[in-house]
N, C-alpha and C positions, 0 to 999 in steps of 0.2 A: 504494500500500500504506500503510495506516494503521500508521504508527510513533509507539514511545510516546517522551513527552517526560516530563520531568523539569523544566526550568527554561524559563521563556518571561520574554523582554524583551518590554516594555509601551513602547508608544511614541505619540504625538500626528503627527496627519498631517491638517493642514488644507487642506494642496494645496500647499505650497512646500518640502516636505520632510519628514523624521520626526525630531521632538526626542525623545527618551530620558525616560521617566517612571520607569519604575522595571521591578522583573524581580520575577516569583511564581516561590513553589518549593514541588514536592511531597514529601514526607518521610512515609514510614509512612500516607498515604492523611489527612496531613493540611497544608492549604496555606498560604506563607506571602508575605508582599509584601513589597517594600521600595522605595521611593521611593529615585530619584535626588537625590545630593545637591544638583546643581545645578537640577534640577528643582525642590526646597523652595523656593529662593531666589525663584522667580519670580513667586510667590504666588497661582499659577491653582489652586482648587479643583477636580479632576473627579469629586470626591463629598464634598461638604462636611460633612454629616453622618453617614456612616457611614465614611468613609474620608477624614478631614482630613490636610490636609499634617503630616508628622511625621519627626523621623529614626529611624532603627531598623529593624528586623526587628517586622513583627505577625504574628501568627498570626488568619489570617480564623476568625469563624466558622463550625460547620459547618452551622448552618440559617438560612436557610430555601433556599439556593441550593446545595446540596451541598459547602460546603467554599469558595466565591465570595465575596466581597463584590461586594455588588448591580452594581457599575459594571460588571464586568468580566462578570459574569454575563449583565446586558443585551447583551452583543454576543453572546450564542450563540445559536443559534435554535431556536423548542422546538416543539411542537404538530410539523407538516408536515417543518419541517428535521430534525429531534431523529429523525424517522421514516426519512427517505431517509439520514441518515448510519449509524442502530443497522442499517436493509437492506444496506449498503453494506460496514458489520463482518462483519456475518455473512457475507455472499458471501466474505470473507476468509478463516471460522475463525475468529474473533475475538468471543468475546462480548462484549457491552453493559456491562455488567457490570467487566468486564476495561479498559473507558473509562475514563480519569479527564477531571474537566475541562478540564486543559490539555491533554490528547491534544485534545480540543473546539474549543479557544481556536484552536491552531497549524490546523486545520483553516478556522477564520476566517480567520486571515493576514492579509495586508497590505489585503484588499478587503470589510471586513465593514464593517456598518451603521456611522452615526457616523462617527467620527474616530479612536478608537482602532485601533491596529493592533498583530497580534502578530509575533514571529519566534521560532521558525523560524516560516517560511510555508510550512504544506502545504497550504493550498489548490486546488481542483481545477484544471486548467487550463480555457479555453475560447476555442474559436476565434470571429471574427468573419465569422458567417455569418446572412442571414437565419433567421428560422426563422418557422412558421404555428403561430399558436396555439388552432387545432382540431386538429391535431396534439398539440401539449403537453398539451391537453388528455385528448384521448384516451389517451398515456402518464401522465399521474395516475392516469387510473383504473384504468391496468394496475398501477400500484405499487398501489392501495390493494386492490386484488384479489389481489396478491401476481404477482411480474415480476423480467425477467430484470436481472442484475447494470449490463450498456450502458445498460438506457434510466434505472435511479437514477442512474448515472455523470452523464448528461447532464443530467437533473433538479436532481441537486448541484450541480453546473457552472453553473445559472441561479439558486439558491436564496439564495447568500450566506449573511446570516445574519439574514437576516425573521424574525420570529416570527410565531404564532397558528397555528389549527388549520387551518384549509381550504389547499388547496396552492396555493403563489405562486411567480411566479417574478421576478429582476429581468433588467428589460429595456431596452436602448434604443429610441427613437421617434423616428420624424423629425417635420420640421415640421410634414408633415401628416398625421402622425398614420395614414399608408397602411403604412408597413414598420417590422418589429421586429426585433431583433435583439439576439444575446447582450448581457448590461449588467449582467453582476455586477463584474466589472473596468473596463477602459479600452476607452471609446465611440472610435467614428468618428467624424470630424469629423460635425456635422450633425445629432447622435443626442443626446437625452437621456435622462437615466436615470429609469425608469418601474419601478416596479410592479402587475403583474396577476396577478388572483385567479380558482382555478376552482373550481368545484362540489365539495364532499365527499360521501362517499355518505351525508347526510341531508338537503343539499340539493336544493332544486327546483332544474331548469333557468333557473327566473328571478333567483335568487340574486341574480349581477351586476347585475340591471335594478332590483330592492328596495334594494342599498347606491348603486347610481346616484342613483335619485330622491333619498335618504335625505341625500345628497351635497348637490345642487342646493336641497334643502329648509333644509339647515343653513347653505349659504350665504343667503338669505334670509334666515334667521333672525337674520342678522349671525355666526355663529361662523365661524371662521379656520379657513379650510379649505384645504386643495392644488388645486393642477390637475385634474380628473377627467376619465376618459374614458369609453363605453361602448363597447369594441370589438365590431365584429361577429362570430356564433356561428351554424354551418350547424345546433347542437344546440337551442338556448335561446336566451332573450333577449339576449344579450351577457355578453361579460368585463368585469368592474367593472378600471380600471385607475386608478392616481391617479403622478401627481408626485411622486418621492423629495425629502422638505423635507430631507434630511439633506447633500444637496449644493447649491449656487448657485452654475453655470458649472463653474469646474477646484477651486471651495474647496470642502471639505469641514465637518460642522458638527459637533459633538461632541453625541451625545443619551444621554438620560439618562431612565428611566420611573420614577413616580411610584413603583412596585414597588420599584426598585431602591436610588432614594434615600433609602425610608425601611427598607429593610429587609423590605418587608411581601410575603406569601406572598400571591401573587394567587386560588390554588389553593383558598386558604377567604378569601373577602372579609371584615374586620373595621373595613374604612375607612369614615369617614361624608365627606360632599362638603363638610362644616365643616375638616377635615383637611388637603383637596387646598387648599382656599382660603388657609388658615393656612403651605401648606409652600409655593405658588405666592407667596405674599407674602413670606416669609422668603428665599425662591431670589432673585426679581425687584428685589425694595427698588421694585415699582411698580404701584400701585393699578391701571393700566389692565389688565396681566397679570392682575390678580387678578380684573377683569370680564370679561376674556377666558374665565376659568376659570369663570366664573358663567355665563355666556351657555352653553357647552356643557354645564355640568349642569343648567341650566331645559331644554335642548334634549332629552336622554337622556330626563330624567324625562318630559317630556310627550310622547315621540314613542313611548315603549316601547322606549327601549333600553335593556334591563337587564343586556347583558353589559357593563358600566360599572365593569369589576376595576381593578386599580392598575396595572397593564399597559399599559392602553390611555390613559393618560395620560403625554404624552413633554413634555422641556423640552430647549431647543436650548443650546448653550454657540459663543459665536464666542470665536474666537483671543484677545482681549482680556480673557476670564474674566464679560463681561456675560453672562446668561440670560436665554431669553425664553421662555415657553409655545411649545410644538411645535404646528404646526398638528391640526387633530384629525383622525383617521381612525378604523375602524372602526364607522362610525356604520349602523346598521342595526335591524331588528325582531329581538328578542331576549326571550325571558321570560326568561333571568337562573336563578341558583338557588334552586329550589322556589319560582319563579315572582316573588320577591323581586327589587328593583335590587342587585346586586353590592355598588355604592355608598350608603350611605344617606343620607338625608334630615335631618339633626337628630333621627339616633335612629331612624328610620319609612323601614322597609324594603318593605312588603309593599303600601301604600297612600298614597305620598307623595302630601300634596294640595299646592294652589297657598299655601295657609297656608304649609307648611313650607317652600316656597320663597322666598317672602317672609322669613320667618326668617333665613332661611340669608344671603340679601341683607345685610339690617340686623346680623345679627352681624357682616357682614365689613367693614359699616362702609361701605356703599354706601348712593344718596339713594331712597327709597320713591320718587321719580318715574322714577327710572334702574331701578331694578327693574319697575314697572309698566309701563313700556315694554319692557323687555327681555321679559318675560314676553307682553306682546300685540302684540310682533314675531315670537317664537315660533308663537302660537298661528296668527296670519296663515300664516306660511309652510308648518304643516302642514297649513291648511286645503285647499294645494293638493296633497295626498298623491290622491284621488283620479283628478284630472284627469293628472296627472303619471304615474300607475302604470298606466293605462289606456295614454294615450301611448306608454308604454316595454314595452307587452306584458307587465304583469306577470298573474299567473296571475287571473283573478276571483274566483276563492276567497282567495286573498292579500291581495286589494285588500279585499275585505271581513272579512277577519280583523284586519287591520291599521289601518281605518278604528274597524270599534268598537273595539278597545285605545286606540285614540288617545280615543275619546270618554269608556271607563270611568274 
């Protein structure tokens, strides 16, 4: 039963225990934080610019995140989760509406994305049992048709607090990659923690098999990419799955999306990719990060992916308070809004050429030879977008839709 909360303790949990950050409180429908005092002392930033270490009582914001500061906001999950928890209310009697935040937050609990954790923990429980993921699948598509109260229960139970729209679930994976099993909490010996994506109803069946290739093409292209898998699908070409970077072994890593730390509404993109470079440099204090950050937006722009919001940009925090770019995910065929990259180009949303990518290079203070390389490392690695999407059974109409975007 969803019980409302009122005050939620904020706490760090890297894997050796939970130190005490500070506690948010609701008042009148509006939120407020306050940092531990001995937590100041320690002088780890977990949102340096919109949320610096301070004493006192703040009063968050109420836009762009309902009443959030971005940090705390990135641990809730919107699109797919934000869906199965408002189904979840309602099977109660409980409107949406009648949610606040922290009712949200406590619903994360001790096992959400990152390193943060909340308390109380009302997170759903979930046992360690295999599960088939044409199964799970098949239950997505009963929620998003509309379905009975057990099978959201159990869908929540795998969800955690992923973000984006298509339905995911977090899982464990063994070594070889043969058995799954529940992995929103604590793994069995032997299990790592995975996530896998299925079909929404505007997806083809090949979905999985386009962000797979898309995957394999970006590591090529040299961008920092996770583990990927393509699981086998009795429906379609496969479930796209990837390695959660936010854990290594029993540690945990503290993540942070480009959205959150600057405060920016993913919802109307206003970010240009000069932005993500300038806030990648100011986080990291390290020129390499900041190529790192180059190489996945030469990659977006030339591959056609334009759903390139502020969202889908993450930055890792270890124990130490050092930051490093998050490896990239959601790399796929995308036209973006009114067919625009989400992200722009040096201003040139609708028609970035390789000019403005070169630009975008030399502003950040990188060498014309490191860019033109990066740029025809790029272009090599999509040139095997055919051979690769044939291979993976992607649909022929796909393969050709997707080939001339990458050409125009």
């Amino acid at each position: 039963m969803i019980q409302p909360v009122t005050e939620i303790k904020v706490g760090l949990d890297f894997g050796s225990g939970i130190q005490p950050v500070g506690r948010l409180a609701i008042r009148d429908r509006v939120i407020y934080f306050e940092y531990n005092e001995d937590f100041t002392q320690k002088g780890i930033e977990i949102s340096p610019f919109r949320l610096p270490l301070q004493k006192g009582v703040v009063e968050l914001p109420q836009r762009p995140f309902e009443g959030l500061a971005g940090v705390f906001s990135d641990s809730l999950p919107d699109g797919w989760g934000r869906l199965l928890f408002e189904r979840m209310a309602r099977a109660q009697g409980i409107l949406p509406t009648h949610i606040s935040p922290l009712d949200r937050l406590a619903h994360v609990g001790l096992h959400g994305m990152g390193a943060l954790v909340y308390e109380p923990d009302n997170s759903p429980s979930a046992v360690h049992e295999l599960i088939d993921l044409d199964h799970l699948a098949l239950q997505t598509e009963e929620v998003l048709q509309g379905s009975s109260e057990e099978v959201i229960k159990e869908l929540f139970a795998l969800n955690g607090s992923s973000a984006g729209a298509r339905p995911k679930a977090l899982i464990g994976v063994d070594a070889d990659r043969k058995n799954s099993s529940y992995g929103a909490k604590q793994l069995e010996v032997g299990y790592e923690p995975w996530l896998v994506k299925f079909p929404n109803s505007q997806d083809g069946p090949d979905a999985g098999a386009i962000e797979y290739v898309y995957a394999l093409m970006a590591k090529e292209a040299g961008v920092l990419m996770p583990d990927v898998h393509l699981f086998p699908s009795q429906k379609g070409a496969g479930y796209f799955a990837v390695k959660r970077f936010d854990r290594d072994g029993n540690k945990r890593l503290h993540m942070h999306t480009a959205s959150g730390l600057l405060h920016s509404d993913f919802r109307t993109p206003s970010l240009d990719y000069e932005d993500l470079l300038n806030l990648t440099g100011a986080l990291t204090k390290d020129i390499r990060e900041v190529e790192k950050m180059y190489r996945l937006a030469v990659f977006n722009v030339l591959a056609h992916n334009r759903d390139d919001h502020a969202k889908n940009f993450s930055f890792l925090m270890h124990e130490n308070g050092d930051w490093k770019l998050a490896p990239a995910y959601d790399l796929t065929f995308s036209s973006g809004p009114n067919g625009e990259q989400s992200t722009m180009v040096m201003g040139e949303g609708k028609n970035p050429a390789i000019r403005d990518m070169v630009k975008l290079g030399l502003e950040a203070k990188l060498s014309k030879r490191l860019i033109e390389e990066i740029i025809e490392q790029t272009k090599s690695a999509l040139a095997r977008w055919e051979y690769l999407s044939k291979n993976y059974n992607v649909n022929k109409v796909n393969v050709e839709l997707v080939l001339n975007s990458m050409l125009s």
